[in-house]
C-alpha positions as CSV (number, residue, x, y, z in Angstrom):
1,X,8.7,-12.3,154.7
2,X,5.6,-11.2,156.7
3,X,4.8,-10.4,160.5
4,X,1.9,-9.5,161.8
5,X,2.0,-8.9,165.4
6,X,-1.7,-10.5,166.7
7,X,-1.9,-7.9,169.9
8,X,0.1,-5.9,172.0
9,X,2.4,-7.2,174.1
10,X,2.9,-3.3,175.8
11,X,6.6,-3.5,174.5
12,X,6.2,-1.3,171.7
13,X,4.5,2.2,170.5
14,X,4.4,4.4,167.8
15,X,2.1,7.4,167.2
16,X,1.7,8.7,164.3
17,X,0.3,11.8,162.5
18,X,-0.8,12.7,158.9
19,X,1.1,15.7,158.8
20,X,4.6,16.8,159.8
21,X,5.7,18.0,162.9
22,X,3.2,16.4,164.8
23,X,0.1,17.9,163.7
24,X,-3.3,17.0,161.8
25,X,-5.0,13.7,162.8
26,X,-2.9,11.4,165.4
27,X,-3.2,7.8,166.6
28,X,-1.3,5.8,168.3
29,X,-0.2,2.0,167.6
30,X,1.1,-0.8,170.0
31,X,0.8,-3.8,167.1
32,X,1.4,-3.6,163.5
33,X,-0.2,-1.6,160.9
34,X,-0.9,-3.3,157.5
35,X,-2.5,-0.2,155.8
36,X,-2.7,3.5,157.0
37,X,-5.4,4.1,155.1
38,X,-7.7,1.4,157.1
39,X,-7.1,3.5,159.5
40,X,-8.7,6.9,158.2
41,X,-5.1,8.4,157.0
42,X,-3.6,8.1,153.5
43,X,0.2,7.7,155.1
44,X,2.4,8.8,158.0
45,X,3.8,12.0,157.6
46,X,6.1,12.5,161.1
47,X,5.5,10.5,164.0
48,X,7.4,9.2,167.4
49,X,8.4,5.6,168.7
50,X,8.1,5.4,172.6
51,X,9.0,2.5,172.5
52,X,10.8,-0.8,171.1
53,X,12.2,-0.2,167.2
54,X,9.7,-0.6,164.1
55,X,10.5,-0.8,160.7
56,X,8.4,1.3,158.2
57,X,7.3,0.8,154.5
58,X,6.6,2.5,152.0
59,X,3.2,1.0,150.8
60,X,0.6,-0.6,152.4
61,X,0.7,-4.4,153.0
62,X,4.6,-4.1,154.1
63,X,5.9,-3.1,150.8
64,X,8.6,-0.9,149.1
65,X,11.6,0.9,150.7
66,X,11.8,0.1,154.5
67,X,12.9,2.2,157.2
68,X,14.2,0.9,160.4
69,X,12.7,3.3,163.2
70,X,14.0,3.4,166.4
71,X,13.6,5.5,169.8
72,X,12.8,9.3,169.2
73,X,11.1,12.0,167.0
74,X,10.8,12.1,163.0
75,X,9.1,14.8,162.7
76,X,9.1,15.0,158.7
77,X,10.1,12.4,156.1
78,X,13.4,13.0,156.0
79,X,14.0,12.4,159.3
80,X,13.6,8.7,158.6
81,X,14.2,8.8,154.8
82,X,17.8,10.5,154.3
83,X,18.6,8.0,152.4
84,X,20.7,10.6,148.8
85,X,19.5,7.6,146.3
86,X,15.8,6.9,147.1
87,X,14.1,10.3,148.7
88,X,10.3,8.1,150.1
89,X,7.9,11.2,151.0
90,X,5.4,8.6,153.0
91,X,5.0,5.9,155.2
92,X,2.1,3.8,154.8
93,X,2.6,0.3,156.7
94,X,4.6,-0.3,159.9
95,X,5.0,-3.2,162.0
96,X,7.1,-3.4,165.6
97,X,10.7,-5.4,164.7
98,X,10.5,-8.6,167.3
99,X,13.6,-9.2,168.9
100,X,15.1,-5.8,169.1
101,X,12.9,-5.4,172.7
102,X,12.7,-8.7,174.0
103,X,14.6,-9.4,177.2
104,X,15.1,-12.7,177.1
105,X,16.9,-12.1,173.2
106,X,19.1,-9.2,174.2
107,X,21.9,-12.2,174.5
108,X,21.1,-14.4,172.1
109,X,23.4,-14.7,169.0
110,X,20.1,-16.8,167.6
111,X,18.0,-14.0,167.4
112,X,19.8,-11.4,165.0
113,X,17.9,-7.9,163.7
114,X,20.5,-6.0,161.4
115,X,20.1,-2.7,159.1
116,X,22.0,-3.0,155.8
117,X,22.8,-0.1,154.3
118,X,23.7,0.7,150.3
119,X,26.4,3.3,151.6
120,X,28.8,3.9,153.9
121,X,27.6,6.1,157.1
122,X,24.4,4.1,156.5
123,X,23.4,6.5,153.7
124,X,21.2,4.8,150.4
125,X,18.3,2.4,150.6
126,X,18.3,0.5,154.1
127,X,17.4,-3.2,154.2
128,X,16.1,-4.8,157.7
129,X,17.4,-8.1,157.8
130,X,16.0,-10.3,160.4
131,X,16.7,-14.3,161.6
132,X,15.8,-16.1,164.2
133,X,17.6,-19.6,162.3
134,X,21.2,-20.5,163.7
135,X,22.3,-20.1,160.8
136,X,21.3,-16.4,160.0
137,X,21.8,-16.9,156.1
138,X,20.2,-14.7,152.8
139,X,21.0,-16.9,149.8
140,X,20.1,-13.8,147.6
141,X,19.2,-10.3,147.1
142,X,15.4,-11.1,146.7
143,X,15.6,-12.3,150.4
144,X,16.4,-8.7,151.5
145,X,13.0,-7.7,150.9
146,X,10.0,-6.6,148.4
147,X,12.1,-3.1,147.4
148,X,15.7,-4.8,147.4
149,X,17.3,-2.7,145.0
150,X,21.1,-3.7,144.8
151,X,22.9,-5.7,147.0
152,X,25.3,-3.7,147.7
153,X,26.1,-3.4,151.1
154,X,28.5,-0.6,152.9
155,X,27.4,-0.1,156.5
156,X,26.0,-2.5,159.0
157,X,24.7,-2.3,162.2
158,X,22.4,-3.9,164.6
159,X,18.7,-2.7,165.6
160,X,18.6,-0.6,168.4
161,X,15.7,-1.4,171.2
């Protein structure tokens, strides 16, 4: 499943640098990123969301393990990849998660954003699954995305904004 966010809408921002702890070349994002190296950086290294939740991939074109960013600092890859079965040293697509800032959604049971995780404590690969259909349904693992992995599932919880 693909998003692309056509401009900003001022609800979210990332900023990003090519180097941990917040140093080497910086830029800041308020829509999606398809490809980190369209934008004259091979991948993220630490960066901080100001604002709304994001989820991050692994390769460029939203591809490979996903991370589900939210509020705060990661300062160096494993601050968003701590995952013990699946150690992901970069970050080269991101793209802001939809519903987990709008207003008008924070009620709606429609309008569901959730982080799956292989472990309990929300340990192991992490899958973002998103739905906006009443019915909220994922007939199969392949659904979970490009990286699913296993489908086992020990820790849920829902995207923070």
């Amino acid at each position: 499943m693909t998003h692309r966010c056509k401009k900003s809408s001022g609800l979210w921002k990332i900023v990003v640098w090519d180097e941990p702890f917040f140093q080497g070349k910086k830029h800041e994002f308020t829509t999606d990123c398809y490809s980190t190296p369209e934008h004259g950086f091979s991948t993220v290294r630490s960066c901080k969301i100001e604002s709304g939740a994001w989820a991050g991939f692994e390769h460029c074109g939203f591809q490979g393990q996903q991370f589900v960013l939210e509020r705060g600092e990661y300062p160096c890859w494993e601050a968003w990849s701590g995952s013990n079965a699946y150690h992901v040293e970069r970050m080269c697509s991101f793209r802001p998660i939809a519903c987990a800032v709008t207003p008008s959604h924070r009620r709606s049971l429609l309008c569901r954003r959730w982080v799956c995780s292989q472990y309990p404590g929300y340990r192991g690969f992490q899958y973002l699954l998103e739905s906006d259909s009443p019915a909220g349904e994922y007939k199969h693992v392949r659904e979970w995305g490009s990286h699913a992995q296993t489908g086992q599932v020990q820790s849920i919880r829902r995207v923070q904004h």
